[in-house]
C-alpha positions as CSV (number, residue, x, y, z in Angstrom):
1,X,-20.8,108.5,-10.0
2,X,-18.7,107.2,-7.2
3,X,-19.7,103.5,-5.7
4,X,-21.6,103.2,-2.7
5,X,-20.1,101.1,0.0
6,X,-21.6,99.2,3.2
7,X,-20.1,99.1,6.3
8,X,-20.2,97.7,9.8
9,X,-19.8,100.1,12.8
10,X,-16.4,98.4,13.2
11,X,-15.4,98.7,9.4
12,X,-15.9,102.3,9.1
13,X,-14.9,103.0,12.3
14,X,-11.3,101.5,11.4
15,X,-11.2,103.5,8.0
16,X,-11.2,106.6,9.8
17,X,-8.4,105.5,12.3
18,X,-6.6,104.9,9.6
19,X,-7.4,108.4,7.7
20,X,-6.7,110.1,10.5
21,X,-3.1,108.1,11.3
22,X,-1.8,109.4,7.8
23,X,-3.5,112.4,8.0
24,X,-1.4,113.5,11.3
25,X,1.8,110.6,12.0
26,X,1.6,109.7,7.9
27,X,2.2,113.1,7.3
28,X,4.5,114.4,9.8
29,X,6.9,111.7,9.1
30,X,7.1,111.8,5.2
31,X,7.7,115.4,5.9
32,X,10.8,114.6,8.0
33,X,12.0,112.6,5.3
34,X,11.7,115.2,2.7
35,X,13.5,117.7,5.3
36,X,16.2,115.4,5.7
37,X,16.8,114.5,2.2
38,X,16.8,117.9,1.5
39,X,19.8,118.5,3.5
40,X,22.1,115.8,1.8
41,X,22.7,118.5,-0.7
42,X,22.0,119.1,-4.6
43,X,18.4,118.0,-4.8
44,X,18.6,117.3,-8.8
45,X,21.0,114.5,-8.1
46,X,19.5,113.3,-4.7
47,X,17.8,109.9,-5.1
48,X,16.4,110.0,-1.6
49,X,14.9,113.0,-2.0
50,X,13.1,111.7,-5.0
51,X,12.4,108.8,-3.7
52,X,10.5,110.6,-0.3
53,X,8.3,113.0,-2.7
54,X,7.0,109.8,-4.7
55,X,6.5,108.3,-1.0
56,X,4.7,111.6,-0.2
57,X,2.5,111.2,-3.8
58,X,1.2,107.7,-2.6
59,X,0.3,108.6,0.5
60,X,-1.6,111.8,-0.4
61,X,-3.4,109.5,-2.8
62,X,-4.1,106.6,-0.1
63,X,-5.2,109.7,2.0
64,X,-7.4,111.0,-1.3
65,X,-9.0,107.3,-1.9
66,X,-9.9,106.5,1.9
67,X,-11.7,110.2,2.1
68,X,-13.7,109.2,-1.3
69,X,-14.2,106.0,0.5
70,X,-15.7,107.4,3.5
71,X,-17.9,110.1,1.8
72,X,-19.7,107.5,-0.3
73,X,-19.9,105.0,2.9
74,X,-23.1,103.6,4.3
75,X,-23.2,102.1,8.0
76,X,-25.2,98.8,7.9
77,X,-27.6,98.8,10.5
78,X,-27.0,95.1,12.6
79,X,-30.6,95.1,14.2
80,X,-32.3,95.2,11.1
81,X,-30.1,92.4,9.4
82,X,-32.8,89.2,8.6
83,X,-31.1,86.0,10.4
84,X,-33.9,83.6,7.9
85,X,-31.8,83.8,5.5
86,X,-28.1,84.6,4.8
87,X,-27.5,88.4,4.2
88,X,-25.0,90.9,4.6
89,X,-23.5,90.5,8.1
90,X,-24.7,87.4,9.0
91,X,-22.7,85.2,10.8
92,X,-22.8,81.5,8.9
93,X,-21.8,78.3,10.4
94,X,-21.4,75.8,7.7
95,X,-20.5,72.3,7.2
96,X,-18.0,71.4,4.1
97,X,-19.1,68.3,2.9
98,X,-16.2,67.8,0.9
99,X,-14.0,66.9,4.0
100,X,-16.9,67.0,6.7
101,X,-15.2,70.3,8.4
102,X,-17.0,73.2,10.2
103,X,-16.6,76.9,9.1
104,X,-17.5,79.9,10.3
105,X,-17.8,83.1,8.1
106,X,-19.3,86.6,8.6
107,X,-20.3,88.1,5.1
108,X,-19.2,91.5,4.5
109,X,-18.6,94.2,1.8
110,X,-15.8,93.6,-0.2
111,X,-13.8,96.4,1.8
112,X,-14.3,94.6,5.2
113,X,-13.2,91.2,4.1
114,X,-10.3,89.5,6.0
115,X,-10.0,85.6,6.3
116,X,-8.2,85.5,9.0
117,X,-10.8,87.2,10.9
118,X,-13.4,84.8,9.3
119,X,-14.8,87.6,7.2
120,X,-15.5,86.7,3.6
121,X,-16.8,89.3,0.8
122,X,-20.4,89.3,-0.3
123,X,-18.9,89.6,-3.8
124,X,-16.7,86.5,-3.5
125,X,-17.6,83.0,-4.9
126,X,-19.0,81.5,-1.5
127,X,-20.4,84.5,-0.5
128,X,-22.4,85.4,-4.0
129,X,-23.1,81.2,-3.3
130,X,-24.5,81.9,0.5
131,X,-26.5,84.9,-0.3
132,X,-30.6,84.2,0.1
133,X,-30.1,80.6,1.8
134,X,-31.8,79.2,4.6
135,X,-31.0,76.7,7.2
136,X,-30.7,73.4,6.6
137,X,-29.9,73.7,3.0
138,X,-27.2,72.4,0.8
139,X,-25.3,74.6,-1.9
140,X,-23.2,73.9,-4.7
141,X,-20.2,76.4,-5.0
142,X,-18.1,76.6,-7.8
143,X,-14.7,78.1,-6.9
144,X,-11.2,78.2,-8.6
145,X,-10.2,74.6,-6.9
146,X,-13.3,73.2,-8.0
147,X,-17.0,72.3,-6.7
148,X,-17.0,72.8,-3.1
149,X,-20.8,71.4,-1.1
150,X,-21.4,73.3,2.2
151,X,-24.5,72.6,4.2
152,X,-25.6,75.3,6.3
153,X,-25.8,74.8,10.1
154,X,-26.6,78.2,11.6
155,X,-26.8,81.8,10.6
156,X,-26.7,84.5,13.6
157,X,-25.1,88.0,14.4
């Protein structure tokens, strides 16, 4: 049974940009690489070739897992997201009270996280540690560094 997994309109919405980039460019241009390779003579002894038909067998499977990926995808809908406590898509402003800095952090599925964006997986340690909190309280995290002590300031959209 494949996993189900939740997206924002934005996640999914960049998973099939992606699909369809290899899908049409991806494709067309692993193709030219094949053709050309091809031309550089006896194929049995041609390391580019070989080297552009494993290229093409990754990406066919990249293309194969993003299509399983979308068929089992759910869109989260935002409206219904509960700001009393912190759920999936909340927006969470915390205070570190280790070194008394402020964070930010959107949880998401696993799939949509990206740090630099300030979006952290509901699967990861802080975001398993922020899930079901309310305003105002203080949590306890245990990550790889250690104990890290957030309070939390604000959750929103």
């Amino acid at each position: 049974m494949a996993d189900i997994s939740y997206f924002t309109k934005e996640g999914l919405e960049k998973l099939k940009a992606e699909l369809q980039e290899l899908k049409t460019k991806g494709r067309a241009d692993i193709a030219h690489a094949i053709a050309e390779a091809r031309e550089k003579g006896d194929l049995s002894e041609n390391a580019e070739y070989d080297a552009a038909r494993e290229a093409q067998g990754m990406h066919e499977l990249r293309i194969s897992k993003l299509e399983d990926l979308l068929a089992n995808a759910r869109l989260i809908d935002e409206s219904n997201v509960d700001l009393s406590k912190i759920t999936v898509l909340a927006k969470v402003k915390l205070k570190n009270l280790n070194n008394k800095s402020e964070v930010t952090y959107t949880l998401v599925s696993e799939k949509e996280a990206n740090l630099k964006e300030g979006k952290i997986s509901v699967d990861s340690p802080i975001g398993k540690g922020l899930l079901g909190k309310s305003v105002g309280e203080v949590v306890e995290i245990k990550v790889p560094a250690g104990v890290l002590k957030f309070e939390i300031l604000h959750i929103g959209r």
